[in-house]
C-alpha positions in Angstrom: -93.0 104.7 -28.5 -93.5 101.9 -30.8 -97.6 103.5 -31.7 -95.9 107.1 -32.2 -93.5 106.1 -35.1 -96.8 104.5 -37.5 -98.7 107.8 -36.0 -96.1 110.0 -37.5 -95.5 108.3 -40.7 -99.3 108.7 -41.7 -99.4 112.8 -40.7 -97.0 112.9 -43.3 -98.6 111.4 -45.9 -100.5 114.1 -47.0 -97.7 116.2 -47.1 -95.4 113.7 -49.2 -98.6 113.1 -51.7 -98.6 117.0 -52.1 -95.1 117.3 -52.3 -95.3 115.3 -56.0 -96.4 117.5 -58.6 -97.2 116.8 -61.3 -96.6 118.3 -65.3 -99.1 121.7 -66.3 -101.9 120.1 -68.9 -102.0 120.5 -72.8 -102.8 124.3 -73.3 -105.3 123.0 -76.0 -106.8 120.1 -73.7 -107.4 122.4 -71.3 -109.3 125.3 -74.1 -111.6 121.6 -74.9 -112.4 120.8 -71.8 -113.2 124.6 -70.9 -115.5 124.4 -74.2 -117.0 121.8 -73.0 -117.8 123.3 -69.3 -118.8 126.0 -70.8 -121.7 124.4 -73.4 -122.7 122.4 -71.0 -123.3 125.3 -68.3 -124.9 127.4 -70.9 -127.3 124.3 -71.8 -128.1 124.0 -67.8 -128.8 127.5 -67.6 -131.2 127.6 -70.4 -132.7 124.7 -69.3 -133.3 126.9 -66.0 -134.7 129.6 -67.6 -137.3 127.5 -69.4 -138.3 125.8 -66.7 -139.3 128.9 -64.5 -140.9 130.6 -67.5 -142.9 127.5 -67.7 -143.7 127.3 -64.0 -144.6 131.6 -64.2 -147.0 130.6 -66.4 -148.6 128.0 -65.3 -148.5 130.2 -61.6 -150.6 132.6 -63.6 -153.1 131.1 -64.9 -153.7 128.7 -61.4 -157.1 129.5 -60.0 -157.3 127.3 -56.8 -154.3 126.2 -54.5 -154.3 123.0 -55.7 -153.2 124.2 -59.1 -150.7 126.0 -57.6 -149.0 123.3 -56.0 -149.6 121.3 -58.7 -147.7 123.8 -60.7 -144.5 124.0 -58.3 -144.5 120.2 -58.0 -144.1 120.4 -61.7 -141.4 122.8 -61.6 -139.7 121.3 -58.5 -139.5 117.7 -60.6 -138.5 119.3 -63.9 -135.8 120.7 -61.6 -134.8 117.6 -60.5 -134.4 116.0 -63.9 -132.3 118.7 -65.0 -129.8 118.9 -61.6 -129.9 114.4 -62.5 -129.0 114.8 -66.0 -126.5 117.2 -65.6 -124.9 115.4 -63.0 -124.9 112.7 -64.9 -123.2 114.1 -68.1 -120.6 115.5 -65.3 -119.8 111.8 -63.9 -119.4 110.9 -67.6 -117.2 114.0 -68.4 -115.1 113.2 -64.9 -114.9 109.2 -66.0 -113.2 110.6 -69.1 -111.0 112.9 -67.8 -109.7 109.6 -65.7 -109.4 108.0 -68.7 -107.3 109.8 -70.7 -105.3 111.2 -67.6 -105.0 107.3 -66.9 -103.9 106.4 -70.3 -101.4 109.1 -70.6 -99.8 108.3 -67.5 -99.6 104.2 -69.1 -97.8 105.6 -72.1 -95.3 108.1 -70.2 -96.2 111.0 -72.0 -97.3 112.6 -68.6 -93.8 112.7 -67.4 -92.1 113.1 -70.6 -93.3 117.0 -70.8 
């Protein structure tokens, strides 16, 4: 009896942690940060589309198989770099989202909406 109390108390954790809600964002935070998504998806996306123009060309002039793998090795790595750089730019974008989400909770202007 004394194990099914602690057991209990933790399956309703999640539900008292969603239970707290918290305040809708700053209409004009929210128009930035969409801005932002937005440039930097468009910026990935271009990236993309370079890259496989690239690797289409580079496919069309290959004469042996070696050049061809050479040529979606090339386009397989650019790939990579993109997919890492992107990712990181998102951890940066997430780490200030913390931040200021952080910060405004310190100064009680999350609450005070």
């Amino acid at each position: 009896m004394k194990r099914l109390i602690p057991l209990a108390l933790l399956a309703a954790l999640p539900f008292a942690a969603a239970a707290q809600t918290t305040p809708p964002a700053d209409p004009q935070a929210q128009k930035a940060r969409f801005e932002q998504f937005r440039a930097l998806d468009s910026e990935r996306r271009q990236e993309r589309i370079r890259i496989l123009q690239e690797a289409d060309a580079c496919i069309s002039r290959a004469e042996t198989p070696d050049t061809y793998r050479a040529c979606k090795k090339s386009e397989r790595e650019a790939h990579k770099a993109v997919r890492d750089r992107m990712k990181t730019a998102k951890g940066q974008k997430r780490m200030m989202m913390r931040a200021e989400r952080k910060g405004d909770c310190m100064r009680g202007k999350r609450w005070q909406q």
